[in-house]
N, C-alpha and C positions, 0 to 999 in steps of 0.2 A: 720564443716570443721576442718581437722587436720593440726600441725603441726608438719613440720621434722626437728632433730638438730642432726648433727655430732659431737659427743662426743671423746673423746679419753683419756681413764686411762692410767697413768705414772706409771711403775715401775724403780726403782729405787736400785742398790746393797746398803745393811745398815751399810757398814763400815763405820766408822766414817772418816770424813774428816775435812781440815777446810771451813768455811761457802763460801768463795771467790772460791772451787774448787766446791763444791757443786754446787751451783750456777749454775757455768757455765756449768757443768752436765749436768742440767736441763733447761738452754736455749739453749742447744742443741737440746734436745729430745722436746721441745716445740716447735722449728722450723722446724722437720721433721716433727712430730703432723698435723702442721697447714701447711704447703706443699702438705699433705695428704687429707687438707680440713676438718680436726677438726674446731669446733667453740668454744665447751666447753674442758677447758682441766685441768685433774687432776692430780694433783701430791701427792705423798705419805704422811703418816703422818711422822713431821720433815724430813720430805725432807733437808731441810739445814742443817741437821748437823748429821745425818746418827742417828743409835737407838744403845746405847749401856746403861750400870747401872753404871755410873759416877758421882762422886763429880764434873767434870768439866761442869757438865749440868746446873748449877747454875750459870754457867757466860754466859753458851751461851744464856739464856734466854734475850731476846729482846724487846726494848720498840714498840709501835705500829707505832710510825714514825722512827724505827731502821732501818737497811741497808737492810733485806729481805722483808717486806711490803716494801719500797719504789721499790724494783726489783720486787715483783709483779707486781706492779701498772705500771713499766715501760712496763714490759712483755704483759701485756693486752692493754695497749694504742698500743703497737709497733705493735702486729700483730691483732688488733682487734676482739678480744676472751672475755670471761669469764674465768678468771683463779682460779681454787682452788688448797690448799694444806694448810696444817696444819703447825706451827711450836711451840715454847714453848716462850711464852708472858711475859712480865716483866709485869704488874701493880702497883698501889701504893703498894699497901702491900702484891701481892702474885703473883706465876707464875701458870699460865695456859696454857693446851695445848690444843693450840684454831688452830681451823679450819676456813681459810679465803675464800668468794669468792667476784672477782674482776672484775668488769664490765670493759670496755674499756674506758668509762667516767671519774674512778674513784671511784663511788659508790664503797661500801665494805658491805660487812656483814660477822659477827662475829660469831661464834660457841665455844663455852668452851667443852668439854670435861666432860663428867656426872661418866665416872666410870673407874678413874686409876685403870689399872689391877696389882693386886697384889704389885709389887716393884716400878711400876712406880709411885707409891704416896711416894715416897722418894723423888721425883726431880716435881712436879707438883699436886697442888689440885683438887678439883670439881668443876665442874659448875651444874647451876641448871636448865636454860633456855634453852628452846630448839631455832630455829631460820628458822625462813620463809624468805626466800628471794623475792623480789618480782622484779622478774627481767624481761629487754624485753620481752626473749620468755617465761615465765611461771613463777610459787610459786616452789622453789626448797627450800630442807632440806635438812639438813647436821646432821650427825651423826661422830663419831672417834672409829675407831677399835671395841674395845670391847663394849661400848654402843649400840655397833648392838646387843648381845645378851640377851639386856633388852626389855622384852615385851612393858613393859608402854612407852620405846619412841616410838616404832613403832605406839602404839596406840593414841598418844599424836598428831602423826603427819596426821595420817590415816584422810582423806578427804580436807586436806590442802594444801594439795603438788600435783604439776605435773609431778614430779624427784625427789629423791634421791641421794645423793653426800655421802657413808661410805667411809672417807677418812682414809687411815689403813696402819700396816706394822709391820704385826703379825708375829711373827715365830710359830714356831709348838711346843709352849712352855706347850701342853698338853701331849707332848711327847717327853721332852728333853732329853738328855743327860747332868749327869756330869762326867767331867774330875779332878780326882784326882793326885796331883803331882807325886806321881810313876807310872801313868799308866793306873790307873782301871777307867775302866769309865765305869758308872749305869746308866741304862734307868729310865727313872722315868714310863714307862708304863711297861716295863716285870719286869724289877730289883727290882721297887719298886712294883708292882703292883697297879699303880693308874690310867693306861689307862682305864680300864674298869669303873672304878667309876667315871672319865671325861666324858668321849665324849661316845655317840651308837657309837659298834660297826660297821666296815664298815664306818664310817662317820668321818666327820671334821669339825669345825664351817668353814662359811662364803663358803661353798660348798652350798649343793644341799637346806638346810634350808634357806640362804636368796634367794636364787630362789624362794623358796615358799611364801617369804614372799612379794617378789616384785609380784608374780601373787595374794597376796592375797592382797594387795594397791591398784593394777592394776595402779604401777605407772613404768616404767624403775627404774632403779639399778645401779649406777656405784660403783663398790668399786676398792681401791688399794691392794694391797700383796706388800712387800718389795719383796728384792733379794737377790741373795748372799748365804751367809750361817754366821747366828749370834754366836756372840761367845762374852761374860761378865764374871765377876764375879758378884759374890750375893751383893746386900746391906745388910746391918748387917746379916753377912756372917755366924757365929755360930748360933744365933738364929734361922735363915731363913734353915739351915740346920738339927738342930734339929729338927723343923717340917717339912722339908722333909722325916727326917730319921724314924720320930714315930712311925711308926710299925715293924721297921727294928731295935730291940734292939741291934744285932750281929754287927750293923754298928756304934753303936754310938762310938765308941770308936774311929772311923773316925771325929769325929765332932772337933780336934784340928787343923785340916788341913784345915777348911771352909775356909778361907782365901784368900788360895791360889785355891781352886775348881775353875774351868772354866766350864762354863755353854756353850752347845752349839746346833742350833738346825736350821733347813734349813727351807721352806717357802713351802706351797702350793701356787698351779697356779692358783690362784684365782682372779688376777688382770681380770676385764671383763666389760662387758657390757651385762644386763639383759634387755628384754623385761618386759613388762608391762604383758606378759602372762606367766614367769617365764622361758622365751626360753633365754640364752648365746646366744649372738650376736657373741660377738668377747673378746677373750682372749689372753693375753701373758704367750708364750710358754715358752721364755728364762727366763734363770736362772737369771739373772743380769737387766740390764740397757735394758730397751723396753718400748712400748705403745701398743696397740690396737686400734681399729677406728670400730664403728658402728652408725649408721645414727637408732634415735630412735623417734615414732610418741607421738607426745606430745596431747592428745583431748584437744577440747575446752572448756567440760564439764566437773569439776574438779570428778574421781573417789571415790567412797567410797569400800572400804570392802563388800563384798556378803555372808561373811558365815564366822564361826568361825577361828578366828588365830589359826596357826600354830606351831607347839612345835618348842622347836630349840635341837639340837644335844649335845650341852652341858648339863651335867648332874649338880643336885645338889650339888654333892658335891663339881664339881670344881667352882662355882659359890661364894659358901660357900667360897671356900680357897683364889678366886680371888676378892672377894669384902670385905670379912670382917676380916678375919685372915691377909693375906699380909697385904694388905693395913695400918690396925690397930698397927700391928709389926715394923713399918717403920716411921709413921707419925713422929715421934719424930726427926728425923733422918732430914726429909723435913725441919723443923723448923729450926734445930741446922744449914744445909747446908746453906739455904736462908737467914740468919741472917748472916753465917760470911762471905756470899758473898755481901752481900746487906742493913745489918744494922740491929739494934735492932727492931727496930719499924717495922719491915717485919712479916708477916706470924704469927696474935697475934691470940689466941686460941680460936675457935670456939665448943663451948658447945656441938654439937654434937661428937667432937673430944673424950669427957669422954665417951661418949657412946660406939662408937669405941670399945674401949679399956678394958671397961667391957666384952664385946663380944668378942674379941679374946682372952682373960685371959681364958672364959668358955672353948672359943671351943679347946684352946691349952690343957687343963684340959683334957676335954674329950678325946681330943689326948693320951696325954699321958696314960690316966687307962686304954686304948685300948689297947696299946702298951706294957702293964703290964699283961692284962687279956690275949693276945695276945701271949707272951712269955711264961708264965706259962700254 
């Protein structure tokens, strides 16, 4: 015997706002949702406080009984749902961007976040646990954005789960644009040439690879997309520009304006709902503020995998740049923020942090004698 559940993914524009308009955003689109006959409903990663690369993201970090868990919890009692969505977690000693979902009872269960992409490990660290929920209708998991593009969670989860929950709100930051103060703005895929060494051509992440990968679970798929169109500056802005620049010698001399550079980059329509057969149920078409609604069969007999996983669309080397260069270039950065927001005793150094760091030193190394070998 199967089961059916009406799910509905939240998109959401990622301008920043403050948390009390946010909010109310998002009990809006959760009462049209569930008018619609949603039971489960997602909202975007940070949803409350929109996605920008801020010193001010260190205050907005939240304790777990802070004012957005408690508006979950209100949310899910009020219209008796399952609510998920992601926000950025105070702890004792460190902030994490954790993904929640919220029974109507109360019940919660927790999600950290396994793999801040590139800059976002300036304003939040890692988690290491993955999270089974066990809820009325079924074992659901949860993943955050970019951890969708790690094999080992998929595999970690694969026969445990009835659902998936990628709760996300990615821009197209394999293909941004920068905005220089006079004008010139550089693609990082033709300007720079580093679309091709990202992503297969023709392709995108969280497109037609996690289809595949929810037929290859044979579990449903809900993921988020933000909206909008993003637009930041860099965290440590010269540095993070010089390795954008390293093959680009002619440019460096651009590198005393990092500063003031504006990063900007729009969303794929990839807010949806997947079958368990890797069939798009229902997706949001609009640019901004929307939902979707599809009704997915949950079996009774928990799925395994039939045959070998799936590659995913992103390529080495931006894996390389998005897990272990950003990331490694920045941590320092995380420390200095979350200390003077929050006190000495925050964010005390984890042993694997020198490792980090070793490994960006290389691989910036190897940048550069490329960019030398390159030029001459």
């Amino acid at each position: 015997m199967t089961r059916t559940l009406k799910i509905a993914p939240v998109q959401m524009d990622v301008k920043p706002e403050p948390v009390a308009h946010r909010l109310e955003r998002a009990a809006d689109l959760i009462a049209e949702a569930v008018s619609a006959g949603a039971q489960v409903v997602v909202l975007p990663e940070v949803f409350n406080t929109g996605y920008e690369y801020s010193d001010a993201n260190y205050a907005l970090a939240e304790p777990m009984n802070g004012p957005t868990v408690t508006w979950m919890k209100d949310q899910a009692a009020r219209h008796n749902i399952h609510l998920a969505g992601s926000l950025m977690v105070l702890d004792d000693e460190d902030i994490y961007n954790a993904a929640l979902l919220v029974a109507p009872d109360g019940r919660l269960w927790r999600y950290d976040k396994h793999y801040p992409w590139l800059w976002e490990r300036a304003y939040f660290r890692e988690g290491e646990r993955i999270t089974v929920a066990d809820t009325d209708f079924g074992r659901v998991g949860m993943m955050i954005c970019h951890d969708y593009n790690h094999a080992e969670l998929w595999e970690r989860y694969a026969g445990k789960i009835d659902l998936l929950l990628v709760i996300s709100s990615p821009p197209r930051m394999y293909d941004f644009d920068m905005i220089f103060p006079d004008g010139l703005r550089l693609n990082v895929g033709s300007a720079l040439g580093g679309l091709p060494l990202m992503v297969t051509p023709g392709k995108h992440p969280w497109g037609e690879d996690l289809d595949r990968h929810a037929a290859w679970m044979r579990v449903p798929v809900v993921t988020t997309v933000g909206g909008g169109m993003f637009r930041s500056r860099m965290p440590k802005a010269r540095l993070s520009l010089a390795v954008l620049l390293g093959l680009r010698p002619d440019l460096w001399e651009r590198i005393s304006q990092a500063d003031e550079v504006m990063l900007e980059a729009g969303f794929d329509r990839e807010t949806k709902v997947v079958d368990a057969a890797g069939q798009v149920l229902a997706r949001v078409d609009e640019l901004g503020d929307g939902f979707a609604l599809a009704e997915v069969t949950l079996p009774d007999e928990r799925p395994v995998p039939g045959y070998p996983q799936p590659k995913f669309d992103l390529r080495a080397p931006a894996m390389l740049l998005y897990d272990v260069i950003g990331p490694a270039l920045v941590m320092d950065k995380y420390r200095q923020g979350v200390r003077r927001q929050w006190g000495a005793h925050m964010a005390p150094l984890d042993p694997r942090t020198r490792l980090w760091l070793v490994l960006a030193l290389a691989a910036a190394l190897v940048g550069w004698f490329l960019g030398q070998w390159r030029r001459f």
